[in-house]
C-alpha positions in Angstrom: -19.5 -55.1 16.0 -16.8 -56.9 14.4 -13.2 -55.8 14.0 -13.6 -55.8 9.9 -17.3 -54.0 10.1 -15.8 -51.3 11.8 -13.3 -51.2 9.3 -15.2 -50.8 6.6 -18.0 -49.4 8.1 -17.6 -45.4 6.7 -17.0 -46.7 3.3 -20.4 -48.3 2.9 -22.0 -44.6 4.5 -23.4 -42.7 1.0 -21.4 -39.4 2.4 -18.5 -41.2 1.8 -18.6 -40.9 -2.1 -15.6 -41.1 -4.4 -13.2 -38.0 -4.9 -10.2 -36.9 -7.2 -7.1 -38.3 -6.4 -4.1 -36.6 -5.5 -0.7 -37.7 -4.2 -0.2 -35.3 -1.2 -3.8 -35.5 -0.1 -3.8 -39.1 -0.4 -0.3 -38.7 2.1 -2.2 -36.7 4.2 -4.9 -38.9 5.0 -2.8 -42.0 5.5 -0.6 -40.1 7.5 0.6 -42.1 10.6 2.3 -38.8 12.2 1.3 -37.9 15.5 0.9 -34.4 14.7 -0.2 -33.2 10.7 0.7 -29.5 9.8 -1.8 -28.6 6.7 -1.5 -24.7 5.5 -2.9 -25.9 2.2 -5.0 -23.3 0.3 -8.8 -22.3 0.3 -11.4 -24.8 -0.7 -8.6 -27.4 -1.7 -10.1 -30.2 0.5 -7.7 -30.4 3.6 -10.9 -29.7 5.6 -13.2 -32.5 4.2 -10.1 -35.1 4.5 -9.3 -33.9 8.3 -13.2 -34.4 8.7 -13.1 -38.1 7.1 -9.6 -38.7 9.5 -11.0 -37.8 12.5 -14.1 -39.6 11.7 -12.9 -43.2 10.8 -10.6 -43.3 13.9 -13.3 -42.1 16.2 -15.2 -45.4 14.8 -12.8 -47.7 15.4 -11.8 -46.1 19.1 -8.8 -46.6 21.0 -7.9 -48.9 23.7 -9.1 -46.5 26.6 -12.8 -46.7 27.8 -14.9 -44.1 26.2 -12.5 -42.4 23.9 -13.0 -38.9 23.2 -12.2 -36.5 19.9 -13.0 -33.3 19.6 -13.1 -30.9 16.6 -12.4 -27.0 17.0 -12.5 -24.0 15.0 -12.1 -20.1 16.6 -15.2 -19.7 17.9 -18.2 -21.9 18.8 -20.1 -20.4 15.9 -17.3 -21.3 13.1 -16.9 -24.6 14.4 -20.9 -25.4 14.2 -20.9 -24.1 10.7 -17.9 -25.8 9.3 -18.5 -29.1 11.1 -21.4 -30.0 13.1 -23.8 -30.7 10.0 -21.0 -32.9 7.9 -19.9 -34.5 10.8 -23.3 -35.8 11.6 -23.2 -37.2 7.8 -20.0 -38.6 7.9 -20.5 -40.8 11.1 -22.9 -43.9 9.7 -25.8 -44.4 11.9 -24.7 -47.3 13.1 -22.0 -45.9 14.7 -23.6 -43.7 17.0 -24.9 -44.4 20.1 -28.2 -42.4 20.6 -29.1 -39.1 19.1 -26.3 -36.2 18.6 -26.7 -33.5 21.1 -27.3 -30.3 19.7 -27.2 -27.9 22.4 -23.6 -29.4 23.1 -22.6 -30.8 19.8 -21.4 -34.3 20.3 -21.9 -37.0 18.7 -22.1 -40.6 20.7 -20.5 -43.2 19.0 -21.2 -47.0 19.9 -18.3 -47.7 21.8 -19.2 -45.4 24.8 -16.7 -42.5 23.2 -17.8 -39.6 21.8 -17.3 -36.8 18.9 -17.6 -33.2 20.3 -17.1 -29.6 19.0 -15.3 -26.5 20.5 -15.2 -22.9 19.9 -11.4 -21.9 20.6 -12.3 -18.4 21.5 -11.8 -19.5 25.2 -8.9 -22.4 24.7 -9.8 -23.7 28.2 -12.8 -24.8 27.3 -10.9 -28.1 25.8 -9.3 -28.5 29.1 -10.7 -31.7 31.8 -10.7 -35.2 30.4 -8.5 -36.6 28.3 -8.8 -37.0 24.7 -7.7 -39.6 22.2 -7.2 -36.8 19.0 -9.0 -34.2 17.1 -8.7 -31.4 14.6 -7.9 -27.7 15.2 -9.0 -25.7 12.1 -8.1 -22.6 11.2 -5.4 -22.7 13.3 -3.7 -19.7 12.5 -6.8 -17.4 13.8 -6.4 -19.3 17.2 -4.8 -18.1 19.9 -1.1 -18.1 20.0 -0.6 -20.3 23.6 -4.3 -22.4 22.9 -1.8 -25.1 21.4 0.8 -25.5 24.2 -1.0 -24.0 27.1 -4.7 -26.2 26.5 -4.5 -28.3 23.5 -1.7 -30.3 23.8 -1.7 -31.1 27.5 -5.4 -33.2 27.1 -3.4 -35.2 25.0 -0.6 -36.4 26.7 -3.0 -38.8 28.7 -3.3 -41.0 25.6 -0.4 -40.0 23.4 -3.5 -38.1 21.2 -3.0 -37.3 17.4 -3.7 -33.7 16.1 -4.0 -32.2 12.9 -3.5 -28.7 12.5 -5.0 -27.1 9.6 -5.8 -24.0 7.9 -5.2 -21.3 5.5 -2.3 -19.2 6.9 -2.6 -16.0 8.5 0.8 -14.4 7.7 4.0 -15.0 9.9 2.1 -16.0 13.3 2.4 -19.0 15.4 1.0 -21.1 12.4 4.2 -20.4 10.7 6.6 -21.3 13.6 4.5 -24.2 13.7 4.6 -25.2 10.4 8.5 -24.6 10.2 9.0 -26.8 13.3 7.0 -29.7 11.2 8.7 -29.3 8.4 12.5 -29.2 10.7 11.2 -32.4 12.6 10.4 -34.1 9.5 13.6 -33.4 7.6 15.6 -35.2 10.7 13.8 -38.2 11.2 11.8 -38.8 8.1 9.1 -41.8 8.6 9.5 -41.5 12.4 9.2 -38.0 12.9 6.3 -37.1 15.8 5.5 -34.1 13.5 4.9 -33.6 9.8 3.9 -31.1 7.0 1.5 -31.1 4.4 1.2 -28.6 1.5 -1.0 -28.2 -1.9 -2.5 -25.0 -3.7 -5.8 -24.6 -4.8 -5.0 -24.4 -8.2 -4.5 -28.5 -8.1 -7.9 -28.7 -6.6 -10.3 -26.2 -8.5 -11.5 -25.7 -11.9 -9.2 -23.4 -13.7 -11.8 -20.5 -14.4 -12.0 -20.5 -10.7 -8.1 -20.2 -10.2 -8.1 -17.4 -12.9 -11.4 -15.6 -11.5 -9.5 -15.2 -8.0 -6.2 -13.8 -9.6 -8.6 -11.1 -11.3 -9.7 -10.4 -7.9 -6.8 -10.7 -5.3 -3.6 -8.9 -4.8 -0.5 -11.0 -5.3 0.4 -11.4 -1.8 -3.8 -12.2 -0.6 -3.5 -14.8 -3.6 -0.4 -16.2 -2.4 -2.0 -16.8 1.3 -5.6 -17.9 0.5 -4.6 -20.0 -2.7 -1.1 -21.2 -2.7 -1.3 -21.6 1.2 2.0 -19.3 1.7 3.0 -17.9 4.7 3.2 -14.3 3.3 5.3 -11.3 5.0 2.6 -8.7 5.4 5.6 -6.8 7.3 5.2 -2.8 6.3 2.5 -0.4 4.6 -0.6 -2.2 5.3 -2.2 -0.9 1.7 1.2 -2.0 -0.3 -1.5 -2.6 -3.1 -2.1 1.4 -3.3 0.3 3.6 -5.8 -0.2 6.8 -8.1 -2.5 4.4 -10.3 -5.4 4.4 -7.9 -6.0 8.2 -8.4 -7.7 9.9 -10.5 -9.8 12.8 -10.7 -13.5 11.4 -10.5 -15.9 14.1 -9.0 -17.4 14.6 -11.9 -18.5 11.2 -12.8 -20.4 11.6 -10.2 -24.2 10.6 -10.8 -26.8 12.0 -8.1 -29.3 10.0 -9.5 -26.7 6.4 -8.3 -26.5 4.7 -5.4 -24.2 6.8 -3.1 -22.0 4.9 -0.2 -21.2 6.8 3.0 -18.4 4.7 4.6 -18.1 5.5 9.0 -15.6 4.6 11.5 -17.0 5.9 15.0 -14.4 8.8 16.2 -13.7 11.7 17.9 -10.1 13.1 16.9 -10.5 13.0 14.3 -14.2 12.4 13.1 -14.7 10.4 9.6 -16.1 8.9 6.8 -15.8 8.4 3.2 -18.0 8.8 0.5 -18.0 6.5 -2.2 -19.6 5.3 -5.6 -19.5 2.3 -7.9 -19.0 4.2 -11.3 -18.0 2.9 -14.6 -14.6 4.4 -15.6 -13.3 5.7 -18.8 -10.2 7.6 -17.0 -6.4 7.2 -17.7 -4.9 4.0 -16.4 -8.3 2.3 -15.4 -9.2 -0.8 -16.7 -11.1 -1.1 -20.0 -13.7 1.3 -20.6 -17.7 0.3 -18.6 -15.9 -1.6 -15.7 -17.7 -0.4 -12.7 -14.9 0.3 -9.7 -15.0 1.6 -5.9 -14.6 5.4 -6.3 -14.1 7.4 -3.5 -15.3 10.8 -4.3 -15.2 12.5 -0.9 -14.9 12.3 2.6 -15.3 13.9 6.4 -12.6 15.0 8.3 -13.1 16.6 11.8 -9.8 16.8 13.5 -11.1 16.8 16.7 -14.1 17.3 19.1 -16.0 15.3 16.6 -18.8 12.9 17.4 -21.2 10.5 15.6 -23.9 13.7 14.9 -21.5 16.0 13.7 -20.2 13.8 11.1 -23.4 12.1 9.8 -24.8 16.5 9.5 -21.4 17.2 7.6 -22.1 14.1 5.4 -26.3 15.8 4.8 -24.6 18.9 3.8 -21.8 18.3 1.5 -24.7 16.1 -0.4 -27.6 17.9 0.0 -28.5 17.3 -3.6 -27.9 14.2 -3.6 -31.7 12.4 -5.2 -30.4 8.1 -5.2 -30.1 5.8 -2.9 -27.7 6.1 0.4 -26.3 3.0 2.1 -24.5 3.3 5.1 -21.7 1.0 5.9 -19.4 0.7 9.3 -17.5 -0.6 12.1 -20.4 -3.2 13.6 -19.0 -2.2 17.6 -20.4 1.3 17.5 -17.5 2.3 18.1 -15.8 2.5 21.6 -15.1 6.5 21.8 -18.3 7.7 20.3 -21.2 9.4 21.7 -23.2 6.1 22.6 -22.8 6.6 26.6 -24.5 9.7 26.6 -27.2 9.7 23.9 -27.5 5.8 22.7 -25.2 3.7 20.2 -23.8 5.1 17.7 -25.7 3.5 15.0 -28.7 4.8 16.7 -27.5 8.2 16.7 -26.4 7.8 12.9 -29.7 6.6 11.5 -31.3 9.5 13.1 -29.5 12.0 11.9 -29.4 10.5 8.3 -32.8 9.8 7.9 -34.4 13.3 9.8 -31.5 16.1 9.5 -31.2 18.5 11.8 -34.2 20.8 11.8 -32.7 22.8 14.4 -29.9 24.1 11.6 -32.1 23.4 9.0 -30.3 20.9 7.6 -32.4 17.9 5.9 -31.9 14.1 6.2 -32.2 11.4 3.5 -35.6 9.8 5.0 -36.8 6.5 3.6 -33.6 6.2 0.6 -30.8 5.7 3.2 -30.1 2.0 4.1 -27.5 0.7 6.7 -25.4 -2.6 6.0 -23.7 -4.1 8.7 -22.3 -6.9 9.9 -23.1 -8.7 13.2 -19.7 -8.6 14.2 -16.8 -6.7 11.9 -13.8 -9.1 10.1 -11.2 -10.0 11.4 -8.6 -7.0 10.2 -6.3 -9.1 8.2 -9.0 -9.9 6.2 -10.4 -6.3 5.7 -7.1 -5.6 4.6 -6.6 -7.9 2.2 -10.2 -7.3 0.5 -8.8 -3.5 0.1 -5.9 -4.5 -1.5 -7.2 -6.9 -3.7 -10.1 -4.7 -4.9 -6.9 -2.0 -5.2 -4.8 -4.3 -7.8 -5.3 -7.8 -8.6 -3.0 -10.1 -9.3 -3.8 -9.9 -12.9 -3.4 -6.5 -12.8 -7.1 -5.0 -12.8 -7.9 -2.1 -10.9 -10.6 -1.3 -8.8 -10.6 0.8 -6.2 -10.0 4.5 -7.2 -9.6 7.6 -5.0 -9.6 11.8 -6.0 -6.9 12.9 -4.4 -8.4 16.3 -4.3 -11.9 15.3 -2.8 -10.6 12.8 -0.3 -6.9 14.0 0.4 -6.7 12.3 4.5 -8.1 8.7 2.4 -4.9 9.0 0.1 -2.8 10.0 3.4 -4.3 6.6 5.4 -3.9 4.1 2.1 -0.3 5.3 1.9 0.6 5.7 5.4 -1.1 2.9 7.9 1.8 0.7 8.8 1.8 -2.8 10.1 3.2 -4.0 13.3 6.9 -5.1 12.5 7.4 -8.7 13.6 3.5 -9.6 13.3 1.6 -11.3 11.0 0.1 -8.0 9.3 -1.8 -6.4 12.2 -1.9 -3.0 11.9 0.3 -0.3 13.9 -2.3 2.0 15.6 0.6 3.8 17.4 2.4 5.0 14.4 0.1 8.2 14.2 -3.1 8.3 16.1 -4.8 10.2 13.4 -4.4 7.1 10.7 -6.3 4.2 10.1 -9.9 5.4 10.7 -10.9 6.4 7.4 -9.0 3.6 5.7 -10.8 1.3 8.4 -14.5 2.9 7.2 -13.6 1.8 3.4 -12.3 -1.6 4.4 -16.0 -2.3 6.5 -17.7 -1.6 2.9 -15.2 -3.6 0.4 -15.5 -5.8 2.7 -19.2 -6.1 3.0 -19.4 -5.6 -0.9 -16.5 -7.4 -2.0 -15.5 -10.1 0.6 -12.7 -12.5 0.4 -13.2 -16.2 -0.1 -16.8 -17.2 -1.7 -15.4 -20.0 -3.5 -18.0 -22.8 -4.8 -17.1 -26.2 -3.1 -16.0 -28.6 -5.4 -14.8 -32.5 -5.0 -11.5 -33.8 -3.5 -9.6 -37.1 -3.3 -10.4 -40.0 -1.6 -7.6 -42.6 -0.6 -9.3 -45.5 1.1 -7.3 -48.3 1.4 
């Protein structure tokens, strides 16, 4: 294969079609820097044009025998959804050598190197041979030492590239990164080993989009997912909630709706919330018909409590309840509930929910109760950021309300749960043992309901030469 076929070989691929120009992409992916810093914001295209990087110089090789490039997310099943398929389409067919493997996800190329995948959740796993570059997305959910402790080592060998990309995560390790970019580049310019490279969404995505995800993210959550900021989540973790979110709803309540019981497994204190999509016409809510996340009650037992007692508590207080129930929760179980003695916790919630207690003669909901959960619960900056964005957008709109006289302990957490000072918006669980849990229960359903992020993909530059 010929020095100007290899060249030119992605360009004649049909997944390398044309795409919107823009300056600082086009900078990106010409880029000669050793090391790219990218905390660009969500579904603006640094991902494709790291993808289309990575690939052309894994065609063309290096001077080492059997050059190797990986591509990594934070775990193994991110980084086979957001790259394995595309990857495959991206590298012509003529470029590979054999088959892809897909029980280890590498991709052969024709020079006896390879393309392969890795799930950062263990950073060691990049560690062994050396490798000639790659691309570590979504940095900022990594591990704080995979960078210097088992990235960057394999690619001292070879003097490898890197780029390191991803929407920030608050003021972690991506930001001291980023800063150090941004330092190394202001010193030596067009020589620097390091740079940084930074665009918001709004340059990327259809307008309607932009003002669609300021109706429904707080200022700060915008400023992070969609202008790619490094945002200071440093203090109450619900800064989003004030006076405005309560209201006296309990009597809006419909029996005949869809009711949402909200659980954090516990035992001191035991909780959940109850909750209902209602349209309000209340002081201070948005315009009359807009359906919002009401809390309307809750369970609080302050100690001794387990997974039975709240799920009967729950069966009493709404005994006349005749809609739908959906259960929502934390997808673990819960690590100090009941499931060592009597099964998980979920198990021991569906029973009680659907049979009652026939012993106290207390009934369940039967076949109208549902559960909802995840496989595995969010990661808790972005629970907490789908609860203050559903608490006040960035335009303003309101949609999360809570009666301060049915659920008192769910106005206490909103207002009191503190963040870790010095992290990246982690929440302090030391600051009073009895917080969090029944803001965590909410934050499982808005963020089941009302999830951060499902953005349609839309085109981005190209800049081949």
């Amino acid at each position: 294969m010929t020095a100007l076929a290899l060249a030119t070989l992605p360009l004649l691929h049909t997944r390398w079609e044309p795409l919107r120009p823009h300056a600082t992409q086009r900078a990106f992916y010409l880029s000669q820097h050793r090391f790219n810093v990218v905390p660009a914001g969500r579904r603006s295209g640094k991902t494709e044009i790291a993808k289309r990087r990575l690939v052309k110089r894994a065609v063309r090789g290096s001077h080492f025998d059997r050059p190797r490039y990986f591509y990594a997310a934070p775990t193994y099943g991110q980084v086979k959804r957001i790259a394995w398929a595309d990857l495959k389409r991206l590298v012509p067919p003529a470029a590979m050598r054999g088959r892809p493997s897909e029980s280890e996800l590498v991709i052969p190329l024709w020079h006896g190197g390879e393309i392969f995948l890795v799930g950062m959740d263990k950073p060691e796993r990049i560690e062994g041979a050396p490798v000639d570059g790659g691309v570590l997305d979504e940095y900022g959910n990594m591990k704080e030492q995979a960078w210097g402790e088992n990235v960057r080592p394999t690619l001292s060998d070879r003097l490898g590239f890197c780029d390191l990309i991803g929407v920030p995560e608050g003021r972690n390790h991506y930001y001291d990164t980023d800063l150090r970019a941004q330092a190394e580049m202001a010193e030596f310019g067009a020589a620097s080993e390091w740079a940084h490279f930074h665009w918001v969404s709004a340059d990327i995505l259809p307008a309607a989009e932009i003002e669609a995800a300021k109706r429904d993210l707080d200022p700060l959550t915008y400023a992070q997912e969609y202008e790619g900021s490094f945002v200071n989540f440093e203090g109450r973790a619900y800064y989003a909630f004030t006076d405005a979110n309560k209201a006296r709803l309990r009597s809006l309540y419909d029996p005949k709706q869809p009711l949402k019981v909200c659980l954090d497994f516990n035992v001191a204190p035991g909780v959940a919330a109850i909750v209902q999509e209602i349209p309000l016409v209340v002081t201070g809510a948005p315009r009359g018909g807009v359906v919002s996340t009401c809390v309307i009650g809750e369970v609080w037992i302050d100690n001794n409590s387990n997974t039975p007692a709240v799920c009967r508590k729950v069966l009493t207080d709404w005994a006349g309840h005749q809609g739908l129930v959906e259960v929502y929760g934390d997808a673990t179980g819960g690590a100090r509930g009941t499931a060592q003695v009597s099964g998980s916790d979920w198990d021991l919630a569906r029973k009680v929910l659907r049979e009652g207690e026939p012993s106290q003669q207390i009934k369940g909901f039967g076949g109208r109760v549902s559960f909802y959960v995840k496989t595995a619960n969010p990661a808790e900056r972005a629970r907490v950021n789908a609860v203050n964005s559903r608490t006040r957008s960035m335009s303003d709109a309101v949609r999360l309300y809570v009666d301060p006289a049915a659920a008192p302990h769910v106005v206490r957490d909103l207002e009191g749960v503190r963040t870790l000072k010095g992290g990246s918006g982690e929440i302090d669980k030391k600051v009073d043992p009895k917080l969090t849990h029944i803001s965590d229960a909410i934050g499982y359903y808005i963020d089941y309901r009302f999830p951060i992020g499902a953005v349609p993909q839309v085109s981005v530059s190209t800049f081949e030469q």
